[in-house]
FIBA-490709 format. One line per field, with one value per residue (C-alpha): x, y, z; residue number from 1. Coordinates in Angstrom, 1 decimal. Last residue first. Example, Ala and Ser with C-alpha at 12.3 -4.5 7.8 and 13.67 -1.06 7.14 Angstrom:
// FIBA-490709
east	[13.7 | 12.3] .
north	[-1.1 | -4.5] .
up	[7.1 | 7.8] .
nr	[2 | 1] .
This chain:
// FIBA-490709
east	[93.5 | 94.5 | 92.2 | 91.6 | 95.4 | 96.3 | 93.7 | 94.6 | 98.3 | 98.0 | 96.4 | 99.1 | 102.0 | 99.8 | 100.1 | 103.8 | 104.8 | 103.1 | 100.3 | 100.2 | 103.8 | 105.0 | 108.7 | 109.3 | 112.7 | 116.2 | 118.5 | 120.4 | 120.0 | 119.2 | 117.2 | 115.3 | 111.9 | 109.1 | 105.6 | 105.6 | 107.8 | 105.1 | 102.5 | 104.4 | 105.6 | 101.9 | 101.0 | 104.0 | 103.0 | 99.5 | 100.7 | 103.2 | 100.3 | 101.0 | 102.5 | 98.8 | 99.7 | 99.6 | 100.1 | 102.0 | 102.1 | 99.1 | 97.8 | 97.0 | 97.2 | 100.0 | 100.7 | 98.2 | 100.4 | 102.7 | 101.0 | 102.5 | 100.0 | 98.7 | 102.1 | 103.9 | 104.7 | 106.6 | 106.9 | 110.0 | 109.9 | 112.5 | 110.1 | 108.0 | 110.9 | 111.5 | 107.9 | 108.2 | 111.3 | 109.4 | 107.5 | 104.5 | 104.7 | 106.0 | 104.9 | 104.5 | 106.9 | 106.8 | 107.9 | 109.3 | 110.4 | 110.3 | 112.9 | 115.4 | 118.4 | 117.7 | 117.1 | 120.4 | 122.2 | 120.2 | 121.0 | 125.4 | 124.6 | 123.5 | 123.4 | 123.9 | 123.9 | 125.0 | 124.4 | 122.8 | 122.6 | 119.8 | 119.2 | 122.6 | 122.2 | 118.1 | 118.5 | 116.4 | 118.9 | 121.2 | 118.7 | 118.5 | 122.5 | 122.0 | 118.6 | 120.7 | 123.8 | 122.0 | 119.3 | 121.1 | 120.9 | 122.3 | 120.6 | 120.3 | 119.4 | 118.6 | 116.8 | 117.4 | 114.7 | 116.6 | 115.0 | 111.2 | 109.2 | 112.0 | 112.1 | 108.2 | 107.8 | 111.2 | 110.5 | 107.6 | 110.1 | 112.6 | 109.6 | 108.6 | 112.4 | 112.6 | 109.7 | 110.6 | 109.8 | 112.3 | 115.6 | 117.6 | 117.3 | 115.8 | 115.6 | 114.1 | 114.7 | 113.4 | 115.6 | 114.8 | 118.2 | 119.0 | 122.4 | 122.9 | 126.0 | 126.4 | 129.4 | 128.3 | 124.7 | 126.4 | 129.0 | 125.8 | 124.0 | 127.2 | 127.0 | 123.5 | 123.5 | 123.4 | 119.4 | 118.5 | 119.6 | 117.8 | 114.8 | 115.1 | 114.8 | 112.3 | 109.9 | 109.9 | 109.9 | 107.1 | 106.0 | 101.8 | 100.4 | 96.9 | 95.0 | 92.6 | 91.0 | 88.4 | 86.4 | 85.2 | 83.3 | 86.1 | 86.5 | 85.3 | 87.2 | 90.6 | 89.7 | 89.2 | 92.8 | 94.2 | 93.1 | 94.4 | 97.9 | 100.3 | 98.2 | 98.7 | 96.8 | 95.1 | 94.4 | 95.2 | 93.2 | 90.8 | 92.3 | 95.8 | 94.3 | 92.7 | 96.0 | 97.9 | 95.0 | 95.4 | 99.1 | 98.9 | 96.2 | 98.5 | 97.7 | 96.3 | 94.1 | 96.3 | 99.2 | 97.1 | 96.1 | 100.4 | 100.7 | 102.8 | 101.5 | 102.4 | 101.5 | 99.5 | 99.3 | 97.9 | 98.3 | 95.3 | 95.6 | 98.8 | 101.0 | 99.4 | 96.9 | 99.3 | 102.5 | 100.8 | 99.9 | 103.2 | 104.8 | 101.7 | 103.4 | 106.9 | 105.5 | 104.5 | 101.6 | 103.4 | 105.9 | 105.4 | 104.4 | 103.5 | 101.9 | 101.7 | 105.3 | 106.3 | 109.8 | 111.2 | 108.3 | 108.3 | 111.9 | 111.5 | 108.8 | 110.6 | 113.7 | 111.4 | 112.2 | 111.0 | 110.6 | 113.9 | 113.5 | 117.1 | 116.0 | 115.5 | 115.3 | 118.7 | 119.1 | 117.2 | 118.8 | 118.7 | 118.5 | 119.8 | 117.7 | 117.0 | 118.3 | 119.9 | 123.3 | 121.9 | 121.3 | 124.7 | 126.7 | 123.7 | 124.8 | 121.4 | 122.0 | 119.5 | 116.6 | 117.3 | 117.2 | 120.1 | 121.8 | 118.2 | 115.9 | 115.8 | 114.7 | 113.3 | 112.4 | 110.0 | 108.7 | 105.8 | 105.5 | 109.2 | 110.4 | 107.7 | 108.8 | 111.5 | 110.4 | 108.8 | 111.3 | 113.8 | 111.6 | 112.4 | 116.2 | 115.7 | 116.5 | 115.9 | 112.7 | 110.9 | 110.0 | 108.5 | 108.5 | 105.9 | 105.8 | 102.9 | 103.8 | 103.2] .
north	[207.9 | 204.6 | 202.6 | 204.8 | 205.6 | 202.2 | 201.5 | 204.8 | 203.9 | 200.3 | 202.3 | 204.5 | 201.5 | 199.7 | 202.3 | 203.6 | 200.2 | 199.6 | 198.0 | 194.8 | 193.9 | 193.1 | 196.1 | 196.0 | 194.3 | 196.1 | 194.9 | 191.9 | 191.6 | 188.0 | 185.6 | 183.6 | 184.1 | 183.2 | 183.3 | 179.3 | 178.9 | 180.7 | 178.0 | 175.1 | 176.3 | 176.1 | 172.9 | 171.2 | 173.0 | 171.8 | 168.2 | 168.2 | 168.1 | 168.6 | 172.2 | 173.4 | 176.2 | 179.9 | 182.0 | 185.0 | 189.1 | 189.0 | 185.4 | 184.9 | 188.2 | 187.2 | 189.3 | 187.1 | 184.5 | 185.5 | 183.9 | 181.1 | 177.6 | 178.3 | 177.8 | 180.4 | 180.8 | 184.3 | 186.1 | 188.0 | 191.8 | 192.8 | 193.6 | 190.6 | 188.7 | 190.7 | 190.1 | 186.5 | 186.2 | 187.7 | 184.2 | 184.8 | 181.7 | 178.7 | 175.1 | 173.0 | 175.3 | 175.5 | 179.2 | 179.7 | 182.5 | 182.9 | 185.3 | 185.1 | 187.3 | 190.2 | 188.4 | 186.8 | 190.0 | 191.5 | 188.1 | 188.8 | 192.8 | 192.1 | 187.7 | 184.7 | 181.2 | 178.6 | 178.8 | 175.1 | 174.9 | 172.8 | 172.1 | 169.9 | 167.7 | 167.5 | 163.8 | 162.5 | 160.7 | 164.4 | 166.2 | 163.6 | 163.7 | 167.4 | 167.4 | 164.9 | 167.3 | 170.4 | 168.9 | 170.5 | 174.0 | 176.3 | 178.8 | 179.9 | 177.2 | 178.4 | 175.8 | 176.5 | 175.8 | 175.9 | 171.8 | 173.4 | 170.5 | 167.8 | 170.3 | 170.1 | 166.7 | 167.1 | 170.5 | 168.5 | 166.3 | 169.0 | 171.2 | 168.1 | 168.2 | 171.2 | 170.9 | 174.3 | 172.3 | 170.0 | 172.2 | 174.2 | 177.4 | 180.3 | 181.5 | 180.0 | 180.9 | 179.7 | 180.9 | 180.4 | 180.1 | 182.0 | 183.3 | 181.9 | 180.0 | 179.9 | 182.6 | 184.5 | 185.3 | 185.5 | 188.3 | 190.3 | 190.0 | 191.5 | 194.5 | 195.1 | 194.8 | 198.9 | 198.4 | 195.8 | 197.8 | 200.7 | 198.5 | 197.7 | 201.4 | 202.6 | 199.0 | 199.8 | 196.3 | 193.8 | 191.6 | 192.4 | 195.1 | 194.4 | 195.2 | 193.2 | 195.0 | 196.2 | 193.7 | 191.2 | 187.8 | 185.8 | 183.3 | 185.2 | 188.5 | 186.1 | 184.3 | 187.4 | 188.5 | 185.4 | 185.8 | 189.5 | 188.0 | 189.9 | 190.3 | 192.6 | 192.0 | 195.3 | 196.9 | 193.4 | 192.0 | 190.1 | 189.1 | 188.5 | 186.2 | 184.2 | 183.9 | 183.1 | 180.0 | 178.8 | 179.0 | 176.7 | 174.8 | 174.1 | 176.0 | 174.0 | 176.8 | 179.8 | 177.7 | 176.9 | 180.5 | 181.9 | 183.4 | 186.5 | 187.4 | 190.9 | 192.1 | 195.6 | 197.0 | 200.5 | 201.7 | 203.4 | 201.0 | 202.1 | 201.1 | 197.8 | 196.3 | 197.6 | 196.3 | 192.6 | 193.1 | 193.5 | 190.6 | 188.5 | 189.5 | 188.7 | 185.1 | 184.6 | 185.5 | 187.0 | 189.9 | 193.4 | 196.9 | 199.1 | 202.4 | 205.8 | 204.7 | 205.4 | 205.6 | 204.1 | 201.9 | 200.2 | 199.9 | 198.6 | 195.7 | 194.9 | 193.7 | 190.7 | 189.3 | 185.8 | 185.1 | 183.2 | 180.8 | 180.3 | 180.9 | 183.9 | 185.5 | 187.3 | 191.3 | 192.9 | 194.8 | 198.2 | 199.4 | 203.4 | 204.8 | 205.0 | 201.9 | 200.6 | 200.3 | 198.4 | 196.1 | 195.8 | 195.2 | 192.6 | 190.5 | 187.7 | 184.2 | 182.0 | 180.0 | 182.4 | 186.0 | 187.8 | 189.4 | 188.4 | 190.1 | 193.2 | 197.1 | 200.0 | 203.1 | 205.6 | 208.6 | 207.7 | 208.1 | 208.3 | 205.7 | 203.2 | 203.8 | 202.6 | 199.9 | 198.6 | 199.5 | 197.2 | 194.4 | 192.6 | 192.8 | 191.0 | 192.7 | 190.2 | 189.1 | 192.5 | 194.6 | 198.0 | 200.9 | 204.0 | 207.3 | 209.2 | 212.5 | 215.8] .
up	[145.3 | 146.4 | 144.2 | 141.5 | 141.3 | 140.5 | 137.4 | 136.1 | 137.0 | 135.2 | 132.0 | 131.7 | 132.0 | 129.5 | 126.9 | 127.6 | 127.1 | 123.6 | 122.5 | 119.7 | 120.1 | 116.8 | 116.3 | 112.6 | 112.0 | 112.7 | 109.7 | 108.7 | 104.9 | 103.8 | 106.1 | 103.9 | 103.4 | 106.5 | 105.0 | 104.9 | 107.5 | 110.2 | 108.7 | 109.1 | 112.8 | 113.3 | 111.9 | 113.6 | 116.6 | 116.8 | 115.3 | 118.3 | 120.6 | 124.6 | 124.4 | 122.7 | 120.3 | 120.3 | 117.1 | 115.7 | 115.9 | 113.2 | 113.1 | 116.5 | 118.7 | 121.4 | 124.0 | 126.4 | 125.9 | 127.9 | 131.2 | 129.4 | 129.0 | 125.8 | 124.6 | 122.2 | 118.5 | 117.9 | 113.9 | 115.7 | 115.1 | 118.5 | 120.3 | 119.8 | 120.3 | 124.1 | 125.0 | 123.9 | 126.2 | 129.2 | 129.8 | 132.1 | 135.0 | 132.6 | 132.9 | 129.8 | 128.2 | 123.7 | 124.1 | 119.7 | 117.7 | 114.0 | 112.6 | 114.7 | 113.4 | 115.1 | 118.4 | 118.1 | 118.7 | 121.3 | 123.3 | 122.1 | 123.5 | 127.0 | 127.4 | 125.8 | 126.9 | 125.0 | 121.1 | 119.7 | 116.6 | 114.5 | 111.5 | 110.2 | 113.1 | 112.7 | 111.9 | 114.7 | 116.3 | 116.0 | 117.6 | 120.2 | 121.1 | 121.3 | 123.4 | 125.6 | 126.2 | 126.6 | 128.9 | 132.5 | 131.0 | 128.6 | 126.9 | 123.0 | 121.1 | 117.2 | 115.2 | 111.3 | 108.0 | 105.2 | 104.5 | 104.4 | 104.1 | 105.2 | 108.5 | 109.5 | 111.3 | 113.0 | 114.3 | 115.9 | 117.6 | 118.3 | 120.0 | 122.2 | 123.1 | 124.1 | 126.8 | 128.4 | 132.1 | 131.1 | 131.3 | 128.5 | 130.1 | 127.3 | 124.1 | 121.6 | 117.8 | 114.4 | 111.3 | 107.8 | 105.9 | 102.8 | 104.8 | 108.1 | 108.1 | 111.8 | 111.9 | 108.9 | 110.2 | 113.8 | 112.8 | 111.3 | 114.4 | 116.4 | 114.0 | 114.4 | 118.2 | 118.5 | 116.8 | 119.3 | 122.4 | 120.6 | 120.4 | 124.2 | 125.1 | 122.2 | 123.3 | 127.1 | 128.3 | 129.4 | 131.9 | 131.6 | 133.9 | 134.8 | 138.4 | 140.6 | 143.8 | 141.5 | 140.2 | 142.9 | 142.3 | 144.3 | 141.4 | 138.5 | 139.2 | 139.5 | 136.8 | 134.4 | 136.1 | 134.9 | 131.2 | 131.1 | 132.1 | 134.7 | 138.1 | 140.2 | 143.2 | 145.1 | 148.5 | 150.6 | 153.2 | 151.6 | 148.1 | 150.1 | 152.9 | 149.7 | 148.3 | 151.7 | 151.6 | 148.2 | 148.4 | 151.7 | 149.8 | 146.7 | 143.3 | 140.6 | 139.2 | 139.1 | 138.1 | 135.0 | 135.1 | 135.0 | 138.0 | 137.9 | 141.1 | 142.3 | 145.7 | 146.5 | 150.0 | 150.7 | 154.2 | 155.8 | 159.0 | 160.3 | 163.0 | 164.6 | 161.8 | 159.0 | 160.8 | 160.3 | 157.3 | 155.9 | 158.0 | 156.6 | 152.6 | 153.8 | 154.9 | 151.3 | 148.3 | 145.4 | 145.6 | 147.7 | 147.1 | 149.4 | 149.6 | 152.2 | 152.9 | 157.2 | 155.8 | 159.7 | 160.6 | 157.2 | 157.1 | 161.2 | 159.8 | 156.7 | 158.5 | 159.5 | 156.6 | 156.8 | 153.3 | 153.0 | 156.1 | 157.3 | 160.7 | 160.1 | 156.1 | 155.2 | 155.4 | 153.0 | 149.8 | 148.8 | 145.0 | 144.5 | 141.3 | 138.1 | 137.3 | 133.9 | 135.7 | 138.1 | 135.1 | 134.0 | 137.0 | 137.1 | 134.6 | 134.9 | 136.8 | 136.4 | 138.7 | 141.9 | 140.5 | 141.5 | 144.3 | 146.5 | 149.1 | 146.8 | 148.8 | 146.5 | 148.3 | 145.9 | 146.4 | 143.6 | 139.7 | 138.7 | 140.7 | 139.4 | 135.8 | 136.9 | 138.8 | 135.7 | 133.4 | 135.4 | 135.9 | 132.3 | 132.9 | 136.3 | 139.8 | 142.9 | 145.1 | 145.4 | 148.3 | 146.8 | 149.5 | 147.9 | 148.9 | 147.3 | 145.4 | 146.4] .
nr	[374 | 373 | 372 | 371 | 370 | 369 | 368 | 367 | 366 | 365 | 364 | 363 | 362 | 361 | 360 | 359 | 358 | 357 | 356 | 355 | 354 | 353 | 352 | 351 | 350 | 349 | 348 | 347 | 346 | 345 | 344 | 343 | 342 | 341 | 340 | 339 | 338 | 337 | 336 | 335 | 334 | 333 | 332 | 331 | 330 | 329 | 328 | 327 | 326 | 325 | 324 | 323 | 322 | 321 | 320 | 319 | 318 | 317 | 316 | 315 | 314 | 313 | 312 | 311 | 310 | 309 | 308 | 307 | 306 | 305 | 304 | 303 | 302 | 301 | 300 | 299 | 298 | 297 | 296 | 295 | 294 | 293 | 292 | 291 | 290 | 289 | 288 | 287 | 286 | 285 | 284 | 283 | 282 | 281 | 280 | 279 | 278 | 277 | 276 | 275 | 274 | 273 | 272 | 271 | 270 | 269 | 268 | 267 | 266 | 265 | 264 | 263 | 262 | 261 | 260 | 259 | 258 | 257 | 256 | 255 | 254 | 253 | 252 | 251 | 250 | 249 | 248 | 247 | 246 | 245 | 244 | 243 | 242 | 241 | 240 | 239 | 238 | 237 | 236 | 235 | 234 | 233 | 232 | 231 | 230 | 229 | 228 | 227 | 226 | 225 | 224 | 223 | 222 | 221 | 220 | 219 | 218 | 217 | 216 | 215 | 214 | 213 | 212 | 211 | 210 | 209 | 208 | 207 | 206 | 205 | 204 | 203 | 202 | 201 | 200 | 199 | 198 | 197 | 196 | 195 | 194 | 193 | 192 | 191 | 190 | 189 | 188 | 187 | 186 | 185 | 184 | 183 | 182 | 181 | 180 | 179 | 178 | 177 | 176 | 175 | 174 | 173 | 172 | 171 | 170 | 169 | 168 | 167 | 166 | 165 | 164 | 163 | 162 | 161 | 160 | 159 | 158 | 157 | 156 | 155 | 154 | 153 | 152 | 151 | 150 | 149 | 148 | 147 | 146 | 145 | 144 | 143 | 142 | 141 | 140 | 139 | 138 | 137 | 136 | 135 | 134 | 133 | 132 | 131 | 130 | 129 | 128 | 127 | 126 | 125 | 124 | 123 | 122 | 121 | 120 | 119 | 118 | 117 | 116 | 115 | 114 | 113 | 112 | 111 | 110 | 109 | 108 | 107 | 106 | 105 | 104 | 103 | 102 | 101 | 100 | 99 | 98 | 97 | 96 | 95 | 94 | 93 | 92 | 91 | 90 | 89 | 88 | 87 | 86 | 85 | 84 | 83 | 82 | 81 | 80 | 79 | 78 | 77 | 76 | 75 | 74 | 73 | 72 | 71 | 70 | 69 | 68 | 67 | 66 | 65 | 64 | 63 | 62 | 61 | 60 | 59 | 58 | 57 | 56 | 55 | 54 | 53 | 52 | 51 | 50 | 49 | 48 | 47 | 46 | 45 | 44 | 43 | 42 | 41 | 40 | 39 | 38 | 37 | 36 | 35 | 34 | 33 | 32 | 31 | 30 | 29 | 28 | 27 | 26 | 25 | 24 | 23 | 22 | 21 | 20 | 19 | 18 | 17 | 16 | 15 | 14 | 13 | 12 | 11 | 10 | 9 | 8 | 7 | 6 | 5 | 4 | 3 | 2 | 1] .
């Protein structure tokens, strides 16, 4: 018989859906969202709960205003009586949980996923510090989504087993299909932004400071008279638009640079095919799930040391990491990408560059789940 399992998540996001799906079809499974969507962007959700395997539920609002404080959770958890629990991060919701273990049921299993990048591991406030340390002692397991995090994790509170790895990842057949019935749409691009012979670099994301866009237009800058068909695909909108336009043109990069808007289902699948070198230059950024989905999709991808996605990248095969405070480092490695890049020609499906697949993490993170609750 399998295990019931409640999962309390912030909101539905297209790089979560596998996850919980493939959730579903281990446990029993009750899934309940405190949020419509996810809070920084808006995602077509009509969409994703279309990808779901099963019904979503949603909390009622936080008291008092205070978003976390769901005490909802306590009569859910007294009514499905779950043999395992799954919540998000380290938060009121998270004491609420442990709070009904200690009065209703000591053998429940509580697990909480950080997506902690380890720069934000390190510099975490004392409030943080504090509900993380409460978590590590109290709680059956942490998720953790980076390989490098959950090495600082074992080092810092000199335990092993509580910590668990799943990166943020897709199922490669699923989103590769999604890339493959894009085709068409990629082909319409190519012609729409003149793309033929050109050498496209890609980033795709919200056009705010924290993705440092205009560090990587300044070290695009220092490579582009080198390889003049090189092409800087935008594809977001956000609050810098306007100035990263103005200083893309100050810098001469009008005639390399485009920038799309926002994009999402079929028109995102679309640019992915024709993105041949992708770029996450963030001086801040939890994991990063657009590398994943380049990866997927057979983008040569560049990322920052400092993205908890980083630890998908194997440097020099799938692509290269680079040091979001140096524009040399970049310069240097967007040189190198350009150099082996040819022109885009023929719009096809590229060869999928993620180093292990889905289905080989997700079995690994049930071993490593099962051996804890048994």
């Amino acid at each position: 018989m399998k295990k019931k399992l409640v999962v309390f998540h912030p909101a539905i996001a297209p790089y979560r859906v596998d996850f919980f799906n493939s959730l579903n079809k281990e446990f029993d499974a009750i899934f309940y969202f405190e949020f419509g969507d996810v809070l920084e962007q808006s995602f077509a959700q009509d969409e994703l709960r279309g990808r779901l395997e099963f019904v979503p539920r949603f909390l009622a609002p936080g008291l008092f205003g205070i978003k976390n404080l769901r005490t909802q959770v306590l009569s859910i958890l007294k009514k499905e009586q779950p043999d395992v629990v799954f919540c998000s991060e380290y938060n009121i919701l998270g004491l609420l949980l442990l709070v009904y273990k200690f009065l209703f049921n000591w053998k429940l299993s509580i697990f909480t996923i950080c997506d902690d990048s380890k720069e934000i591991a390190e510099s975490a406030t004392l409030v943080k510090r504090c509900m993380r340390f409460i978590a590590v002692k109290l709680y059956s397991g942490i998720i953790l989504t980076n390989d490098d995090v959950l090495s600082w994790y074992v080092e810092r509170f000199q335990t092993r087993q509580k910590f668990l790895f799943f990166p943020i990842i897709q199922k490669d057949q699923d989103f590769r299909l999604l890339l493959e019935n894009a085709l068409p749409v990629s082909r319409i691009l190519k012609d729409t932004y003149h793309l033929e012979g050109r050498q496209v670099l890609l980033f795709v994301g919200r056009l705010i400071d924290i993705k440092n866009l205009f560090f990587l237009l300044d070290a695009f800058a220092l490579v582009v008279k080198r390889y003049p068909k090189a092409i800087l695909l935008f594809v977001g909108d956000g609050d810098q638009r306007e100035a990263l336009e103005r200083h893309a043109e100050r810098n001469g990069l009008a005639n390399h640079v485009i920038f799309a808007g926002k994009k999402q289902g079929e028109d995102l699948y679309a640019c992915y095919n024709i993105g041949q070198i992708f770029v996450l230059p963030s001086y801040y950024e939890r994991f990063g799930a657009v590398v994943n989905e380049a990866l997927l999709a057979g983008c040569y991808t560049l990322c920052s040391v400092v993205a908890g996605a980083a630890c998908l990248i194997e440097p020099r095969k799938n692509g290269d990491l680079f040091d979001p405070a140096s524009k040399t480092d970049l310069a240097e490695k967007l040189a190198e990408g350009l150099e082996d890049c040819e022109g885009l020609r023929q719009i096809s499906l590229k060869a999928n560059k993620m180093g292990y697949s889905y289905d080989q993490y997700i079995i690994s993170f049930f071993n490593q789940l099962n051996s804890i609750i048994g």
